[in-house]
C-alpha positions as CSV (number, residue, x, y, z in Angstrom):
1,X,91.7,134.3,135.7
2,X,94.5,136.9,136.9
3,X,95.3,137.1,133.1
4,X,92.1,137.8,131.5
5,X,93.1,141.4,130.5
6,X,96.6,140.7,129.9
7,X,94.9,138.7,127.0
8,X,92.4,140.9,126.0
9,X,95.2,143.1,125.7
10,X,97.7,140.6,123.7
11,X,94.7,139.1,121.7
12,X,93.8,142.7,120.8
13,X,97.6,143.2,119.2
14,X,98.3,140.1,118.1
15,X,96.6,139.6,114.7
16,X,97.3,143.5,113.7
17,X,101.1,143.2,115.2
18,X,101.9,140.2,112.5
19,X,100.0,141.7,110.0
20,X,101.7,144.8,110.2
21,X,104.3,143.2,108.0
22,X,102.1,142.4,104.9
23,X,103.9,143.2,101.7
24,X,100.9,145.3,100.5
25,X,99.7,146.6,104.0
26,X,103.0,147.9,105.2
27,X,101.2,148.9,108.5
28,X,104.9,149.2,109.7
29,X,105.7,152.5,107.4
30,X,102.9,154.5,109.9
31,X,105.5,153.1,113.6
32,X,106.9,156.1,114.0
33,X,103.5,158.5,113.7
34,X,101.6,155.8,115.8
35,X,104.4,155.7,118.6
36,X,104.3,159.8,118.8
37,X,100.6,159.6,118.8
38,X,100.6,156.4,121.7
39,X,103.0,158.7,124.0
40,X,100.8,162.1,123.5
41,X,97.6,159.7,124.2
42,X,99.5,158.3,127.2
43,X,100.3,161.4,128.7
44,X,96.9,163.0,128.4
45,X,95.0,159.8,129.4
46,X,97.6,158.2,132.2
47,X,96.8,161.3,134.0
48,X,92.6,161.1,133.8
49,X,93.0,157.2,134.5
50,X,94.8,158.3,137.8
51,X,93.0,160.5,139.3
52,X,89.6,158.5,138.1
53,X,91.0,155.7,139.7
54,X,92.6,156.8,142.8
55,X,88.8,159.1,143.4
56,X,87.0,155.6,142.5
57,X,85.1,156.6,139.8
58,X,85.9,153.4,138.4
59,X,88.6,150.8,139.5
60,X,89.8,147.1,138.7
61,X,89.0,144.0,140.0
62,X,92.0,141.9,141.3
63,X,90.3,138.3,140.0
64,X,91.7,139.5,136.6
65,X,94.8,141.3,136.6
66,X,98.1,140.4,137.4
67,X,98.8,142.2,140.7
68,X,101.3,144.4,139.1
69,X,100.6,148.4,139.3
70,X,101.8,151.3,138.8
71,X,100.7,154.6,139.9
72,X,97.7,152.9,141.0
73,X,96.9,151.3,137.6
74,X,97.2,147.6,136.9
75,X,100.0,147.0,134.4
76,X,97.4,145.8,131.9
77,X,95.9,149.5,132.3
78,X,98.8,150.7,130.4
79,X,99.4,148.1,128.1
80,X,95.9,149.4,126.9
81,X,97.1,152.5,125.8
82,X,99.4,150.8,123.3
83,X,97.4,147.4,122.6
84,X,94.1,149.1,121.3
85,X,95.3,152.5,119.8
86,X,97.6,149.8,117.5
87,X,95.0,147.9,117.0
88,X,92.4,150.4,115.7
89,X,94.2,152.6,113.8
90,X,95.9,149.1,111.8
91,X,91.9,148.3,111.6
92,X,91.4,152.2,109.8
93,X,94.5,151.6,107.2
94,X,93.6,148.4,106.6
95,X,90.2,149.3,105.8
96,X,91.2,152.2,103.9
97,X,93.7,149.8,101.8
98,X,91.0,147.3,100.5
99,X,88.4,150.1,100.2
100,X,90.4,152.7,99.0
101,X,87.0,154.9,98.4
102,X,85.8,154.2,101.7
103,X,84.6,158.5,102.7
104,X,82.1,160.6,103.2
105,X,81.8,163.5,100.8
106,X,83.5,166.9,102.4
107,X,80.1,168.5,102.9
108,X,78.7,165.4,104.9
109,X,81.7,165.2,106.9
110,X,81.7,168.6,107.9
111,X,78.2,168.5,108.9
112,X,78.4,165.3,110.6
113,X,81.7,166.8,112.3
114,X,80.0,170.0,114.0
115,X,76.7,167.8,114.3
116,X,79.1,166.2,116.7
117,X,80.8,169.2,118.4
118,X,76.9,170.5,119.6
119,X,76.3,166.8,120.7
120,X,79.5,166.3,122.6
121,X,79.3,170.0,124.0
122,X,75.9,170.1,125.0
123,X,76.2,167.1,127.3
124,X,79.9,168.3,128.9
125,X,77.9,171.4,130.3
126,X,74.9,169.7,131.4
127,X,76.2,167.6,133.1
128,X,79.5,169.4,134.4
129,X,78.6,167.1,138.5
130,X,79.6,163.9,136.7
131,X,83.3,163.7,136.1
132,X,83.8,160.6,133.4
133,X,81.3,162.0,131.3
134,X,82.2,165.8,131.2
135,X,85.9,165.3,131.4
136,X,85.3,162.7,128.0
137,X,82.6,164.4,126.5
138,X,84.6,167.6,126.8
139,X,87.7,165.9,125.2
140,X,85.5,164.5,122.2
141,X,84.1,168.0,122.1
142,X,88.0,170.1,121.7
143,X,89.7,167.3,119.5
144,X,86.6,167.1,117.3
145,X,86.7,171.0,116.5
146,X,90.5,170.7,116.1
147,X,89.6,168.2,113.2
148,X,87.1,169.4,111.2
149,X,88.3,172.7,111.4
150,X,91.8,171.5,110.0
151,X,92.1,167.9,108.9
152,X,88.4,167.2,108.2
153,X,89.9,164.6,105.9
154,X,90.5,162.9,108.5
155,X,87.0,162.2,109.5
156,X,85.7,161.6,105.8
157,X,87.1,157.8,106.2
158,X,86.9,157.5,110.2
159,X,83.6,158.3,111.0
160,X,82.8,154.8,108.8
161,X,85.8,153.2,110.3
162,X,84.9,154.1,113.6
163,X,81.3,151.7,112.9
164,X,83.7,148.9,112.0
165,X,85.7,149.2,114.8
166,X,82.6,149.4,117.3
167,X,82.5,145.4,116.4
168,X,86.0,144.4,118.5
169,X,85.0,147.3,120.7
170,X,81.7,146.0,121.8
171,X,83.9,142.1,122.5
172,X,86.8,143.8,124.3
173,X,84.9,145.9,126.6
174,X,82.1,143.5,127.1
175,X,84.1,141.4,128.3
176,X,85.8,144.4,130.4
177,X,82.6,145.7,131.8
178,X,81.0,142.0,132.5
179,X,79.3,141.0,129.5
180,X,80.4,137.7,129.2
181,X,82.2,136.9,132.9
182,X,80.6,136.3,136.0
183,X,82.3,139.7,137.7
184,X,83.4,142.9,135.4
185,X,87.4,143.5,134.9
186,X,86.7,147.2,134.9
187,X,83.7,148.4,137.5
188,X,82.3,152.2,137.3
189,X,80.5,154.3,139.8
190,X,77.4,155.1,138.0
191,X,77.2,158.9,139.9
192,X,80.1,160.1,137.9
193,X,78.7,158.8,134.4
194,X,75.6,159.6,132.4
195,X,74.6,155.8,134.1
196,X,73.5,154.5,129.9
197,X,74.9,151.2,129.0
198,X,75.3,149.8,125.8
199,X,75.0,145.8,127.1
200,X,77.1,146.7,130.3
201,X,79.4,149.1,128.3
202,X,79.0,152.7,129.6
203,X,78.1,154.7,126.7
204,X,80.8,156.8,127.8
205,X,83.8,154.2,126.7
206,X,83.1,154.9,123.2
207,X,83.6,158.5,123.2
208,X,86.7,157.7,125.2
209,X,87.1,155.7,122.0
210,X,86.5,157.9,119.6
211,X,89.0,160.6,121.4
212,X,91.8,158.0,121.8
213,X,91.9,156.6,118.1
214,X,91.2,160.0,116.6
215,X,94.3,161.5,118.9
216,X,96.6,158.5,117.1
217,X,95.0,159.4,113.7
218,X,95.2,163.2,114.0
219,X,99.3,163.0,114.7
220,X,100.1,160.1,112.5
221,X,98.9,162.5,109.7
222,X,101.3,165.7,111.2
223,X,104.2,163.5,111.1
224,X,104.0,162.1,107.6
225,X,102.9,165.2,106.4
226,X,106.0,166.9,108.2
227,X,108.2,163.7,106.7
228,X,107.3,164.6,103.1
229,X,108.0,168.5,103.8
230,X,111.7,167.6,104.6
C-alpha cells in the first residue's frame, strides 16, 4: 500500500484535470490565477508542514508513501498542495457554472464573515501552547479579515461551496487520518491540536482547508481582475 496517497492524490485530480477541458466549463481559462495562487500557497504552507513535521507534531507513515522525500516531506506531501487546491477550486467554478445564483446576500456574508474572524481569533489566543491549532486558526483568522474587508464577494458563493466540498474532504482525509485503513497515512500529536475529531479528522484540517482554497480563490480573482485592467 506504498501508493495509497499517491492515489488519493491522482484520484483527487483526475476527474477535475479532464474536465477542465469542457467546452462550457473552460476550467482551463482560470490556469494561470490557480498556478500563482498554488506557488503563494506552497510557499506559506511548505514552510508550516516542515517545521510541523520535523518538531513531530504530525508525521507520515511509511506503509503508504512511496519513500521519496524531500525536505522531510513525502513527495505525495507536495503533490497535495497542487492535487487538492485544483481540485476544490474546479469544484467552486463548477458549482458556480450550473448554479450561477449560488450566494449569500452581501449583508449575510459580511456577518457570517466577521462571525468567523471572532471564532477563528478567539481560539488562536486561547490556545496560543498548541501549535497546529494557533498557527491555522491564526491563518483562518488574517486571510478571513483580508476577505471580507475587500473581496467579500468572494465569500458570498464560497462559504456554500465550501459545505459541498466538505463531502470529498471528509473521503480524502478519512482515509488520511485512518477512517477507512487499518493504520492512518497522516498521524497527529494530539498536544499540539485542540485534540476534536470529526470521525478521525482533526477539526483543525478543515480550517487548514478553508485557508488553503480561499488563498487559491482570493488570487485567482487579483489576477483576472488585473488581466481585464490591461
Amino acid at each position: 500500500m506504498h501508493y495509497l496517497y499517491l492515489l488519493l492524490n491522482l484520484g483527487s485530480l483526475s476527474v477535475p484535470f479532464i474536465f477542465s477541458f469542457h467546452p462550457k466549463l473552460k476550467f482551463y481559462k482560470h490556469w494561470k490565477g490557480l498556478a500563482i495562487g498554488t506557488l503563494i500557497g506552497l510557499l506559506v504552507f511548505i514552510p508550516w508542514d516542515v517545521f510541523f513535521t520535523l518538531n513531530n507534531y504530525w508525521g507520515f507513515n511509511p506503509k503508504y508513501y512511496l519513500g521519496i522525500t524531500l525536505f522531510g516531506l513525502p513527495i505525495e506531501e507536495w503533490l497535495f498542495f497542487l492535487c487538492i487546491p485544483y481540485a476544490c477550486v474546479f469544484t467552486h467554478y463548477a458549482l458556480l457554472y450550473y448554479f450561477p445564483n449560488l450566494k449569500l446576500k452581501a449583508g449575510v456574508t459580511k456577518l457570517i464573515g466577521y462571525l468567523l474572524i471572532f471564532i477563528f481569533f478567539i481560539i488562536t489566543i486561547y490556545n496560543f501552547d498548541k501549535w497546529y491549532t494557533s498557527v491555522n486558526f491564526g491563518l483562518a483568522t488574517i486571510l478571513t479579515i483580508l476577505v471580507v474587508n475587500k473581496d467579500y464577494d468572494i465569500l458570498q458563493s464560497y462559504l456554500i461551496t465550501f459545505l459541498v466540498m466538505l463531502i470529498p474532504f471528509f473521503i480524502v482525509n478519512g482515509f488520511l487520518t485512518g477512517s477507512f485503513i487499518p493504520q492512518e497515512v497522516v498521524w497527529y500529536d494530539n498536544t499540539e491540536n485542540l485534540g476534536i475529531r470529526m470521525f478521525t479528522i482533526p477539526v483543525e484540517d478543515s480550517i487548514y482547508a478553508f485557508s488553503l482554497i480561499l488563498l487559491n480563490l482570493l488570487v485567482i480573482k487579483k489576477v483576472e481582475n488585473k488581466k481585464k485592467t490591461t
